[in-house]
N, C-alpha and C positions, 0 to 999 in steps of 0.2 A: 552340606557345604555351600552351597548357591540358594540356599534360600537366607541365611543370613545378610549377603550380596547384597540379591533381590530388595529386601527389607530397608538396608540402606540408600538403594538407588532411588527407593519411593521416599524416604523422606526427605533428600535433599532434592529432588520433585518438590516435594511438600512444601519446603523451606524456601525456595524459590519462588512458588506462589505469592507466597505473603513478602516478598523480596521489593524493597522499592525501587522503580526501575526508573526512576526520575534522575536526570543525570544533575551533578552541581557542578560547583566553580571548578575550573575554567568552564563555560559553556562550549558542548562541542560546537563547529563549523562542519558543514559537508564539502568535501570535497571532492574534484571529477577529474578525468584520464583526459577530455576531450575539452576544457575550456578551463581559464585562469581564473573566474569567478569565486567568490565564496556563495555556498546555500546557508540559508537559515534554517536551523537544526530544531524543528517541535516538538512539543511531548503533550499527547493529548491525555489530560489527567480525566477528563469527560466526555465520552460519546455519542450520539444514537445518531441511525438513520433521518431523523427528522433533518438533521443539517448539511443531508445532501442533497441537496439541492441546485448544483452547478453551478453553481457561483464561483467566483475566483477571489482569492482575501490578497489586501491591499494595504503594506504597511511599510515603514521606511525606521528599521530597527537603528539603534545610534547607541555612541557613549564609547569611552577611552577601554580600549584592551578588546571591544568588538571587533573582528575579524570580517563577517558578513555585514555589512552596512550598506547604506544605501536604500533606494529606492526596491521594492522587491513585490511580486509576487507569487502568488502560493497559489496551489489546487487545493480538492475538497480535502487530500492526503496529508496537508502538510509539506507536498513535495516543494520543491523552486519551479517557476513558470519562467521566470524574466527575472531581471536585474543588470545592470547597466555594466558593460564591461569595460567604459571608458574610467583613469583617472582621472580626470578632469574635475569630475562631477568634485564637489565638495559635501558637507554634512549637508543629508537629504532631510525633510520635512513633505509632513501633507498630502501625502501622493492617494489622486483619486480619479475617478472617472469622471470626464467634464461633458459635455454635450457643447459643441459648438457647429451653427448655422447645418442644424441634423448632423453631425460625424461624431466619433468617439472621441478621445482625446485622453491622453494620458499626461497629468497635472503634476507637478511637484516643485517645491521650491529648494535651492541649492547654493550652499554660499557659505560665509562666516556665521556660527550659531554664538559666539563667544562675545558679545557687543552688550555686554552686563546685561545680559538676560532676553538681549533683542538679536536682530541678525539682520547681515548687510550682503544681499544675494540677488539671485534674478531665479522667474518664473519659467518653467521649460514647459512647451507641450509639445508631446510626440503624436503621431499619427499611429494608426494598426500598423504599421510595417516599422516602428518606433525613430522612425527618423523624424528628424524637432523642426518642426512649423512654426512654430512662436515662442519669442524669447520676450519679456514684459517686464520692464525695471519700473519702479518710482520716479516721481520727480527728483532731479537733481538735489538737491538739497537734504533729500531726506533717506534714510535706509531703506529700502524695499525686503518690509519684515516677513517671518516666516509664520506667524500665528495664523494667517487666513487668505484662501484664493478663494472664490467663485465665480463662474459667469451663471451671469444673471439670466433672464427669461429672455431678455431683448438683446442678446450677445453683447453683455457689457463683459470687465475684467473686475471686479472686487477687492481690494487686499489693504492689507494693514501696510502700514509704514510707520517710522518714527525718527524723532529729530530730537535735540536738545535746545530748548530756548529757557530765555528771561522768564522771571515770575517773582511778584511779592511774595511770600511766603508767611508774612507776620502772622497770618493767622491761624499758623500752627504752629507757631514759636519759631520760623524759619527770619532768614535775612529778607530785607525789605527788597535788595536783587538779587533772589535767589534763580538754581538754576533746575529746570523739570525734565528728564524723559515725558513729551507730548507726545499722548498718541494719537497717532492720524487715520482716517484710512481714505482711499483716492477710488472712483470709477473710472476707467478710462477703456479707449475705443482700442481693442484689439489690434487692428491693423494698423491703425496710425500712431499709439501712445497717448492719444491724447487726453487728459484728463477732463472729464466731464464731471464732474465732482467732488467733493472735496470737504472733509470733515474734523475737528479739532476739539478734542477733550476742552484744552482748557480756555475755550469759550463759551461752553457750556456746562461745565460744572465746577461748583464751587470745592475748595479744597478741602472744607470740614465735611463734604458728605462722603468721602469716601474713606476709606480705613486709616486710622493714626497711625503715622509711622512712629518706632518705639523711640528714637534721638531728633535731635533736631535736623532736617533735612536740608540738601540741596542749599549746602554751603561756597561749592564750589562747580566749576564748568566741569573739571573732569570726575567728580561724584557729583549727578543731578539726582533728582528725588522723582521713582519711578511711581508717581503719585496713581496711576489712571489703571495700567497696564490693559491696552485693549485684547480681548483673545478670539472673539469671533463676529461674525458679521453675516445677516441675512436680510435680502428681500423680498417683501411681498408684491400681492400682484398688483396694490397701490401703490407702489412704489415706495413705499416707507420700507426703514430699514430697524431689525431687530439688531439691538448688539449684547455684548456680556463680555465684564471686565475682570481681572482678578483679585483686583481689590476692592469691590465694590460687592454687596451682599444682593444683589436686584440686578434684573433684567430692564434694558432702555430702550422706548420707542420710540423713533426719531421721525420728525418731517420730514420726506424726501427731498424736499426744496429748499427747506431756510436752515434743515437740522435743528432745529427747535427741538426739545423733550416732550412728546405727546403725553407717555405716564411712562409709569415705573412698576414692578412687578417684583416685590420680594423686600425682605428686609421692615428695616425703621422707615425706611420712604414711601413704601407700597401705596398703589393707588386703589386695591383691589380689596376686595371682602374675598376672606377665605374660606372656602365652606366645607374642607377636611380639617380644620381647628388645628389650622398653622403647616399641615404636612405637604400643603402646596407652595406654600409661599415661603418657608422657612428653611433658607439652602444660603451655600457661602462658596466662595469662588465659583461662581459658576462656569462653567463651559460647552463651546458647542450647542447654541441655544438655534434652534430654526421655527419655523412654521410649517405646521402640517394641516393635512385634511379643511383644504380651503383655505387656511391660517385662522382654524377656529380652536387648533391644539397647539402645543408646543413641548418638545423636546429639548433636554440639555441634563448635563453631568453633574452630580455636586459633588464636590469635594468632601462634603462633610454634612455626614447625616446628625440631623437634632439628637443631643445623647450622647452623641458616639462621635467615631472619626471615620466609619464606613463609607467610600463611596458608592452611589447610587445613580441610576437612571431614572429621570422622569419622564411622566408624562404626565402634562397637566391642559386641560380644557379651560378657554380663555373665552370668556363672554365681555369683548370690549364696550357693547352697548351699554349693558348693565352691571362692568365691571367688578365679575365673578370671576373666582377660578375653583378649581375640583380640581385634585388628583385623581386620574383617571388608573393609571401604574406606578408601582415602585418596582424598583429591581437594584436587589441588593449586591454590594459585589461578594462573586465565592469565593468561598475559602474552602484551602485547601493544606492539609497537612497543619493544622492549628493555624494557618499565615491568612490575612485577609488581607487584599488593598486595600491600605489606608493613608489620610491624610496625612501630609509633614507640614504644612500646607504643601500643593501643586497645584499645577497651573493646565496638566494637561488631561488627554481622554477624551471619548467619545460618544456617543449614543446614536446609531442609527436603526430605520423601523424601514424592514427588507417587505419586500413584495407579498409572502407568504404570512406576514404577521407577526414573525418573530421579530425579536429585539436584539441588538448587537452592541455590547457595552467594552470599550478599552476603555484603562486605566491607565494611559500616559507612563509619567513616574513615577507613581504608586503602585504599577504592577507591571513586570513583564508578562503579560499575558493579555488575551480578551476572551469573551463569554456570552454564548448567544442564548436567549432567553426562549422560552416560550409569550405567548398572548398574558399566559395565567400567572407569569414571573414566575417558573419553575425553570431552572438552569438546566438545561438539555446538552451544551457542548461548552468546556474548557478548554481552553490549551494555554501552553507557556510557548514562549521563545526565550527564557530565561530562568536561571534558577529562584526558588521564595527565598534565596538569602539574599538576591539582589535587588529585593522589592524596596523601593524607597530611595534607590541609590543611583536611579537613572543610566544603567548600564547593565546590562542593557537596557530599552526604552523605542517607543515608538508614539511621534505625538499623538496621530491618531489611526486607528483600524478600520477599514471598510470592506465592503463585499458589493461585488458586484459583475455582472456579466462583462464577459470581454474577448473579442475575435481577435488574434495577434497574428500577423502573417509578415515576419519578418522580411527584412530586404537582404538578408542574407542566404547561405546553404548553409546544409547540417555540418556540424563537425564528427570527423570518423575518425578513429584510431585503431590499428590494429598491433595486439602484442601475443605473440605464441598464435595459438587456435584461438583467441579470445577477440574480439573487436567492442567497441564501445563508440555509443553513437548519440549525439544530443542536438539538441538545437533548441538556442537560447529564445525565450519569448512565442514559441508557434506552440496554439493551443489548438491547431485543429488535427494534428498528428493520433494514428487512432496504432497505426503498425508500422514496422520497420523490415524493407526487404532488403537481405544480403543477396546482390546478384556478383559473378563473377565470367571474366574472358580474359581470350589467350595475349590479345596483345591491348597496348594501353593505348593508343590512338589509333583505332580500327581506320581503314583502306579500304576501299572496294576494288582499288585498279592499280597496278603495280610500275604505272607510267606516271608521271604528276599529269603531264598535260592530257592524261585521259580522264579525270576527273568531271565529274556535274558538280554542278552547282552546291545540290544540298549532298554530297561527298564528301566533302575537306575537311578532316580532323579538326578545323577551330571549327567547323557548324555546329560542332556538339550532339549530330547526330549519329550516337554510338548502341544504337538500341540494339541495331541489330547484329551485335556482338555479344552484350550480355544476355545469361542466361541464371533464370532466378534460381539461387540455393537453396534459401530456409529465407521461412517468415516469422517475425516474431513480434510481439504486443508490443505496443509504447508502454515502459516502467517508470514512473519518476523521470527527473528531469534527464539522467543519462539512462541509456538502454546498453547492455550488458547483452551480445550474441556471443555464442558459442559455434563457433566454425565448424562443420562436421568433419570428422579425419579423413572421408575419400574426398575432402575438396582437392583439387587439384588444377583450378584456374589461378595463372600469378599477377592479376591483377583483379582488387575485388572494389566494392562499391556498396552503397546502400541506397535507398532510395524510399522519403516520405510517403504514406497513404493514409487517407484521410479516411470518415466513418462510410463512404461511397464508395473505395477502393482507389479511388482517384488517386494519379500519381499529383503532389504539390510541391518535391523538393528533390532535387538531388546532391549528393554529396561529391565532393574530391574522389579521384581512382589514386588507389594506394596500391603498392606490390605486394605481394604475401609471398610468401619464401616455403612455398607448396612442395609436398614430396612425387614427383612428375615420374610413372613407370618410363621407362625406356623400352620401345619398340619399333614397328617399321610405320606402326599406327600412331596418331595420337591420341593420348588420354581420352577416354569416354564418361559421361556421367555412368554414374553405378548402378549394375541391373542390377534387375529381383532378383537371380539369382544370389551375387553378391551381396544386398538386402537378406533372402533368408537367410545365408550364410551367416552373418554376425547375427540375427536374431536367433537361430541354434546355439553361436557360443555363449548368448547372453541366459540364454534357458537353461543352459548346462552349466553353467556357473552359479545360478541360482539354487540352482537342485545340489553341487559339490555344495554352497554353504549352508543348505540346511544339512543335508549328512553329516557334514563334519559337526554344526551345534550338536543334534542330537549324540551323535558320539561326546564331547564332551559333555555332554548332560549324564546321558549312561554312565560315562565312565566318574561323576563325579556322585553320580548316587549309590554305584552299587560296588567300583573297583577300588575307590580311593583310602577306603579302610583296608580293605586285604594288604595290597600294595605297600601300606604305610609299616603294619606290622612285620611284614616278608622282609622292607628294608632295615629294619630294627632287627632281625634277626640275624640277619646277614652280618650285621656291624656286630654284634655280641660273638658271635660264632668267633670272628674274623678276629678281635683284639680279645677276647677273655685271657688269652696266656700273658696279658699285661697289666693284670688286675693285680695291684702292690696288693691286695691285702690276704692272695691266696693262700701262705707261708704263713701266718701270722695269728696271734689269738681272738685279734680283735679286728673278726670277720667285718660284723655291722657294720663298723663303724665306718669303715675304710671303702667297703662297698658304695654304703649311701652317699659318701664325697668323692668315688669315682665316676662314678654313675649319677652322679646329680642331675645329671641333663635327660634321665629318660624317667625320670618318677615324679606325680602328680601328689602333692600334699592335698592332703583331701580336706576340705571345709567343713564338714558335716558332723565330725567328733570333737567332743569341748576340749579336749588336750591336746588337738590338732598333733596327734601322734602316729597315728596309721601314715603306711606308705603303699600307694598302686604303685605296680610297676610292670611290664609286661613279660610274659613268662612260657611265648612260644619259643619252641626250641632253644630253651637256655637248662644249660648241664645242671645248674645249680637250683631250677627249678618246676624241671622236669617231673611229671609225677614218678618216672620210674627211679629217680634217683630223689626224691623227696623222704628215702628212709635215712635217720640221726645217723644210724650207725655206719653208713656208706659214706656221709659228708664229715662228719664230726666222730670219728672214734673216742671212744669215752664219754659223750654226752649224750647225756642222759632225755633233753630238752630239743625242740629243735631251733632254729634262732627265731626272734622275734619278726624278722622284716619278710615270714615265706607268707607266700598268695597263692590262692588257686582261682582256675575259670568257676565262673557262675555260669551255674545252669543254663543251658540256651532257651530254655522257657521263660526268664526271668520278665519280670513289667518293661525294662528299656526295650525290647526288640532287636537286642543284638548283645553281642559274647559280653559283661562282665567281670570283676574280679569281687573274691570273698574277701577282704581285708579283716586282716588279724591285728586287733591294737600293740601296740610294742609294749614292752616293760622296759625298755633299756631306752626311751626316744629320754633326749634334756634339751634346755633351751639351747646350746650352741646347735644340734643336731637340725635344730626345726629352721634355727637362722640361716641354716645351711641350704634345707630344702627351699627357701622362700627365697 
């Protein structure tokens, strides 16, 4: 009986395995007991060791019907670290680690993303404890866009802007005062705003070298022609500035000084000889283009791989003396579940090269997800923050992905809750939390002295010095971004607490005291923590409990291997015993037939004879088929024949291993009879 069970339990085991456990539309949202927040919900389709590495991932998920949005980041887990618990913020972009004047900084732009394809926002940076030090708009005049922040080497601020002005157009069949999306981008001095440079598409490039647009453009102010579209910006340690545009098939290298076009890199314009026979130079929207390794290499996204529409990661080696380049890597985007990042065109995505070697590729709007590479371009780690039916569709989406280390030691305390035996405990943004102590005491703003005016100094319930009242309960690991304790049942302090420790033991946080609604013995004494005795006490009834449920399995097991057949047949006897004086067909001629339609419910049509005419049936202590009363002349006076539906036991030596019946074929079975049994 229980191995057939058994049989089915493994394979819907089995079927699970091969189960895709990738969630789809709606994308879930995590949600917590202790904070309003949304988490961002991962599915790691990819993993090894190699990509742990301690880093923290850095991305600012967007798009209509996202729940989790905002600025966010993630551990090695997928967990939430941080995310901004104000409304305020608006659609986040760009969020990354900035280095300013040596301190950390946490980047991100925030504002209107909806300004036909640009955005009109301001720049935030927060400190490790994330409260915002610098707020950094544009000039008046113009949008302060969301495509690009950097601070540069010399603590400048970098970023895109864009404005609407005048432009001939005739020479792309436009009006002779047509109107352009110009793109700009501004340096300016952090603390002051003040602009220290200052840059303009369309003073330096002409309108036929960049991509045709498919109508006539930029007929009017409120539709201009987004001729240029700037997306990234870098400098070197020349102070010259790399850029990359989305419509333009080539990377620009500009004078730091007059902004002049030093050369070009890609495309029909290239300045360079390509010596992978096109696969360095041959890329289209390109993004996130930098300078590495002294800025004798460079990195950037393509939208679209030669052939295909695959996006990619390069890296190409740039000899400007003798204006050479090499592909040095590709990295292709993965796929996953037949679904690849691919181009629609887009505009967004990333490529960064982490400390250990590895490569880190987002896919903007072509993919919810990112992908960190190996040296050798072999894909070591996937993950999504979105389902592959949402690929293409910018929702979810995240401009761009980073990784990178980061100390968060918030300006606030932990958040605690406590519901039933259960509490829950988090704190938003602190990455140095390694464990969680639940302490508890008898009163919630502990006294030393039962006069006010006998109090000291460091006495007085607002000093906050309450230590020596609590006493630790249970200690338990930081889990994800909330921690989940289980109260022990002899707790019986009605005020409890928790309190941060970091990978030293070091206390660095504490939380709110909450009441817990404790079951408190009543004596002359008060409550005590729980001795050993008490301790072995419930460790006895937990041993004896385990020991009751294996007895009792094995009794079911016994009793289903060796009782369940006697059993079954004893109760089939009992029932025949007990109704046979209501068998209509005792009186009458036509035993069989009458029989087999009362009794339909306990006879097995057997499969095995082509006339499917034979009947089992069981024939312990039944009058009628008893061997002592199996002679004609005691059932049937005058017959001569006995009926056709009698059976007897098979031998108990038979091949099945257990009792048997001899099956006698009928002479009398017809088709109504059989339709009867089935």
């Amino acid at each position: 009986m229980w191995r057939p069970l058994l049989a089915i339990t493994a394979l819907l085991n089995l079927a699970g395995a091969f189960r895709v456990s990738e969630p789809t539309d709606p994308w879930p949202t995590e949600l917590y007991r202790t904070s309003s927040v949304f988490g961002t919900s991962t599915y790691s389709v990819r993993n090894s060791k190699a990509c742990k590495d301690g880093l923290y991932t850095f991305l600012s998920p967007r798009g209509e019907g996202v729940a989790a949005r905002g600025p966010t980041i993630l551990d090695q887990e997928g967990e939430l670290v941080w995310t901004t618990e104000t409304s305020t913020y608006g659609a986040a972009y760009n969020l990354d680690v900035q280095e300013y004047k040596g301190n950390q900084y946490l980047a991100f732009w925030e504002g209107d993303d909806k300004v036909d394809g640009h955005g009109d926002g301001t720049i935030h940076m927060l400190d490790q404890q994330y409260i915002e030090r610098y707020q950094i708009r544009g000039p008046s005049s113009a949008f302060t866009d969301w495509h690009e922040f950097q601070i540069t080497r010399n603590d400048t601020a970098l970023f895109t802007v864009h404005d609407v002005v005048s432009a001939d157009l005739r020479a792309v069949r436009g009006p002779e005062r047509g109107w352009i999306w110009d793109s700009r981008f501004v340096e300016v001095d952090i603390e002051t705003n003040k602009v220290l440079f200052q840059w303009r598409a369309s003073e330096h490039f002409n309108f036929t070298d960049v991509e045709k647009p498919s109508g006539s453009p930029g007929w009017s102010y409120g539709n201009p022609w987004d001729f240029f579209h700037l997306h990234s910006i870098d400098k070197d340690a020349k102070g010259n500035y790399l850029i990359s545009a989305l419509h333009t098939d080539y990377l620009t290298y500009l004078d730091g000084r007059t902004g002049e076009i030093i050369w070009r890199l890609g495309g029909n314009h290239t300045d360079f000889y390509d010596l992978s026979t096109g696969r360095a130079s041959t890329f289209a929207w390109p993004h996130d283009a930098r300078f590495h390794d002294d800025d004798k290499a460079i990195t950037l996204l393509d939208n679209t791989t030669p052939g295909d529409k695959v996006n990619r990661g390069l890296i190409i080696d740039v000899d400007q003396s003798s204006r050479n380049v090499s592909l040095r890597s590709e990295f292709r985007a993965f796929g996953h579940a037949g679904v690849t990042p691919e181009s629609q065109p887009q505009s967004d995505g990333s490529v960064q090269v982490l400390d250990n070697g590895h490569i880190l590729v987002s896919y903007g709007r072509n993919g919810a997800a990112w992908t960190e590479f190996s040296k050798m371009g072999v894909p070591m780690c996937h993950t999504q923050f979105g389902s592959i039916s949402s690929f293409g569709t910018g929702s979810p989406a995240s401009y761009r992905v980073r990784k990178h280390p980061w100390i968060g030691k918030p300006d606030t305390t932990p958040a605690f809750e406590i519901n039933g035996h259960e509490a829950a405990v988090s704190w938003n943004g602190a990455t140095e939390v390694r464990s969680w102590v639940l302490e508890g005491a008898r009163v919630a703003l502990p006294i030393h002295n039962t006069k006010p005016d006998e109090f000291e100094p460091d006495d007085h319930p607002s000093s906050g010095k309450t230590d020596y009242y609590f006493s630790a309960i249970t200690t338990v690991p930081k889990s994800g971004f909330e921690t989940i304790i289980h109260i022990p049942f002899h707790t019986n302090q009605p005020y409890l607490r928790v309190r941060a420790l970091d990978k030293e033991g070091q206390i660095i946080g504490t939380s709110a005291i909450l009441p817990f609604n404790a079951t408190i013995v009543h004596s002359n004494h008060p409550p005590q923590q729980s001795s050993d005795a008490e301790t072995d006490h419930f460790e006895v009834i937990f041993f004896a409990s385990c020991c009751a449920a294996i007895g009792l399995g094995a009794c079911i097991y016994f009793f289903g291997r060796r009782c369940w057949a006697i059993c079954l047949r004893s109760c089939r006897c009992v029932w025949l015993r007990r109704y046979r004086y209501l068998y209509p067909g005792h009186r009458d001629g036509d035993e069989e037939d009458n029989w087999e339609e009362y009794y339909g419910g306990l006879h097995i049509a057997s499969d095995t004879e082509s006339d499917d005419s034979d009947v089992e049936i069981s024939d312990l202590d039944n009058p009628r088929l008893s061997p002592a009363l199996l002679s004609p002349d005691l059932l049937y006076p005058g017959m001569s024949n006995r009926p056709s539906w009698q059976s007897s036991l098979a031998s108990p030596g038979s091949s099945t291993g257990r009792p048997g019946l001899v099956r006698t074929p009928s002479t009398h079975s017809n088709v109504s009879l059989r339709e009867k049994q089935h």
